[in-house]
C-alpha positions as CSV (number, residue, x, y, z in Angstrom):
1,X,0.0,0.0,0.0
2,X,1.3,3.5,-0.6
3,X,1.1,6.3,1.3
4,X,-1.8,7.5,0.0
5,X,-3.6,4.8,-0.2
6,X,-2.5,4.2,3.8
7,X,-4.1,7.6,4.3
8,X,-7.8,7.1,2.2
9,X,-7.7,3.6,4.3
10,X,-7.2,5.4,7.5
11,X,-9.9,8.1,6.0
12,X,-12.1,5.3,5.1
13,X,-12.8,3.9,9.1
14,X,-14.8,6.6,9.9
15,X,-17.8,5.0,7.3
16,X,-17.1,2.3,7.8
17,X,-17.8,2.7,11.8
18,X,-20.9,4.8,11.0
19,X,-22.4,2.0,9.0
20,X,-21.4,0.0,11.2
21,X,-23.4,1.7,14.3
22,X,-26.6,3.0,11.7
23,X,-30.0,2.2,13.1
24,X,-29.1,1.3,16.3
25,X,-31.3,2.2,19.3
26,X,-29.5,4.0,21.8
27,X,-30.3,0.4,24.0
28,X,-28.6,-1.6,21.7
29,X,-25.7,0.7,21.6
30,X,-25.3,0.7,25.2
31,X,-26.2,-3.3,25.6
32,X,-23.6,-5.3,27.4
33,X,-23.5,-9.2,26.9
34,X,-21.9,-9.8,30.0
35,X,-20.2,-7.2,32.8
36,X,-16.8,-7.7,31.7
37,X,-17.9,-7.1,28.1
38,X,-17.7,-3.9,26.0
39,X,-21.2,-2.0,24.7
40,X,-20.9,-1.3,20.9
41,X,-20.7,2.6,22.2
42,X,-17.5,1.3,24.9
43,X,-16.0,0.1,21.6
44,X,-16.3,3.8,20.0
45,X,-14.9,5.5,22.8
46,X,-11.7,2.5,23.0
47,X,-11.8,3.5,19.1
48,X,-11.2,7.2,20.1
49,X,-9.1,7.0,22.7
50,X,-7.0,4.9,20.3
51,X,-7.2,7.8,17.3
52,X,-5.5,10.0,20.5
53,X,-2.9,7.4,21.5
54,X,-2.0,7.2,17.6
55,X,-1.7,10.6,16.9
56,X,0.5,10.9,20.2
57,X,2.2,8.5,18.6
58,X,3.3,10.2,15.3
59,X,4.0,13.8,16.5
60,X,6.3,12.1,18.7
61,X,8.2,10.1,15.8
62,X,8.0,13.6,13.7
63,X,9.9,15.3,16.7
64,X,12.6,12.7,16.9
65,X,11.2,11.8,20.5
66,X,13.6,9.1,21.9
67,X,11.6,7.8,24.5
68,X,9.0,4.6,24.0
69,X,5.8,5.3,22.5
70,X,2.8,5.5,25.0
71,X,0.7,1.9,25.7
72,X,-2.3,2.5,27.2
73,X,-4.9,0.7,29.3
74,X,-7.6,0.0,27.2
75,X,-10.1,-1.2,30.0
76,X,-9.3,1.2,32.4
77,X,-9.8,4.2,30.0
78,X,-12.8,2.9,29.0
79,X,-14.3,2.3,32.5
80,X,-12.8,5.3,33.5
81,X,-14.3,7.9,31.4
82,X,-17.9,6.4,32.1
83,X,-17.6,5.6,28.1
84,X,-21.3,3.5,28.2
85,X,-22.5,6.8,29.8
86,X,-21.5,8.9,26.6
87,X,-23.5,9.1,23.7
88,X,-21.9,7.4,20.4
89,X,-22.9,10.2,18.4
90,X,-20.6,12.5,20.0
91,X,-17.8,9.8,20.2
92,X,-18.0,9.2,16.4
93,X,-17.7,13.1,15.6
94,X,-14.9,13.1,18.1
95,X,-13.1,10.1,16.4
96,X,-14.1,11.8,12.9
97,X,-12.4,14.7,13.7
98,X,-9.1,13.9,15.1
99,X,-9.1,11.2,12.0
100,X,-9.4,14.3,9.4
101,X,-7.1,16.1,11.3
102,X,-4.3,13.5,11.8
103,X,-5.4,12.7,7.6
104,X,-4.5,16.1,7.0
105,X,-1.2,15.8,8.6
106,X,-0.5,12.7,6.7
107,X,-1.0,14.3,3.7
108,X,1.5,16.8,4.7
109,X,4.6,13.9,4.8
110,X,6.6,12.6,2.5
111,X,7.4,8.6,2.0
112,X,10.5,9.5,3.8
113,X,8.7,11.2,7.0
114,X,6.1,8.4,6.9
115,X,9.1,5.6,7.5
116,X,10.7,7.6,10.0
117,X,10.4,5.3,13.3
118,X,10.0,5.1,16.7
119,X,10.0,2.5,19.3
120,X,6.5,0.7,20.6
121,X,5.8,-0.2,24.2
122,X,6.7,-3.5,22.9
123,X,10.3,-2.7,22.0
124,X,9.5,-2.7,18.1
125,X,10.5,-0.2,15.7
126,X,7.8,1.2,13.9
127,X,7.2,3.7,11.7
128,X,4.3,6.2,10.6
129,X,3.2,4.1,8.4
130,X,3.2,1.0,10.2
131,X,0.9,3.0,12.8
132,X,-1.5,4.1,10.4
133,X,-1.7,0.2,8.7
134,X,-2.0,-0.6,12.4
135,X,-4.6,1.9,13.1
136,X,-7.0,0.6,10.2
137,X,-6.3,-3.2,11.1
138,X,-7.4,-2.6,14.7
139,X,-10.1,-0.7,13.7
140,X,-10.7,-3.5,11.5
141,X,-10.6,-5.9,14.3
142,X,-13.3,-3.6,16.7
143,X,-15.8,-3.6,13.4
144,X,-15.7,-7.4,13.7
145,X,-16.0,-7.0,17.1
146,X,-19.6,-4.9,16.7
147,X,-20.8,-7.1,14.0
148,X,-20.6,-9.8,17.1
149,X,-22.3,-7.4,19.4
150,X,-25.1,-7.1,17.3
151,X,-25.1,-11.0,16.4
152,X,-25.8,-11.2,20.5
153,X,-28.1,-8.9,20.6
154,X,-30.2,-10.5,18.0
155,X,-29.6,-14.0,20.0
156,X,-31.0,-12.1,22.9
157,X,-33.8,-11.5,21.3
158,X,-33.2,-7.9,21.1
159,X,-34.3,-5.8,18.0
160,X,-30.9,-5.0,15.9
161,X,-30.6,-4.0,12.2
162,X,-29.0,-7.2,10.3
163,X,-25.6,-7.1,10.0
């Protein structure tokens, strides 16, 4: 993939989430399976909170930052910020915005600032672009991860548009 394809990829989640979320009540977005388990509107707010983290991320390669790129503590976030209590709407525009804005960015590099790198919590060098093929695999992964949400919900007899 080039880099702008990378980018319209990236660009691309924030349909593909909307889609992904359209006609549900705001019960079903807020329906857990099981305590433990994430709402469809907990996974938005992860989503975001992820879209932060990344971009994080990539101002810190572009500034030559030495030090580890950030992990971060994806259940405690999400509990933490009463994310079920939000509304989904306003977590989408959120995510929609830092995704232009970060898009716009990208737009901005060359091939030779997107593969400058950095070093993941992990201890892996990455660079900008692996972060962005990253970031639309893992939103990837969450869209699966609704589509099963809403497969529940229609096992529980709850009323959910067909995936």
């Amino acid at each position: 993939m080039s880099g702008q394809a990378d980018v319209q990829a990236f660009l691309d989640t924030y349909g593909q989430l909307q889609e992904a979320i359209a006609g549900l009540s705001g019960e079903a977005l807020r329906w857990k399976e099981a305590p433990g388990k994430w709402s469809v509107t907990e996974v938005l707010a992860h989503l975001a909170d992820h879209s932060i983290v990344t971009s994080f991320r990539i101002r810190a390669i572009l500034a030559g930052d030495a030090a580890r790129l950030p992990a971060f503590a994806q259940d405690a976030w999400v509990a933490g910020q009463k994310a079920n209590e939000a509304g989904a709407a306003d977590i989408l525009a959120a995510y929609g915005a830092l995704l232009h804005y970060n898009a716009q960015l990208l737009g901005r590099l060359t091939e030779a600032e997107l593969a400058k790198t950095g070093v993941n919590a992990k201890g892996e060098t990455v660079s900008i672009a692996d972060l962005i093929r990253g970031f639309v695999r893992h939103v990837h992964h969450h869209l699966g991860q609704i589509d099963r949400i809403k497969q529940a919900q229609r096992a529980a007899g709850l009323h959910a548009p067909k995936a």
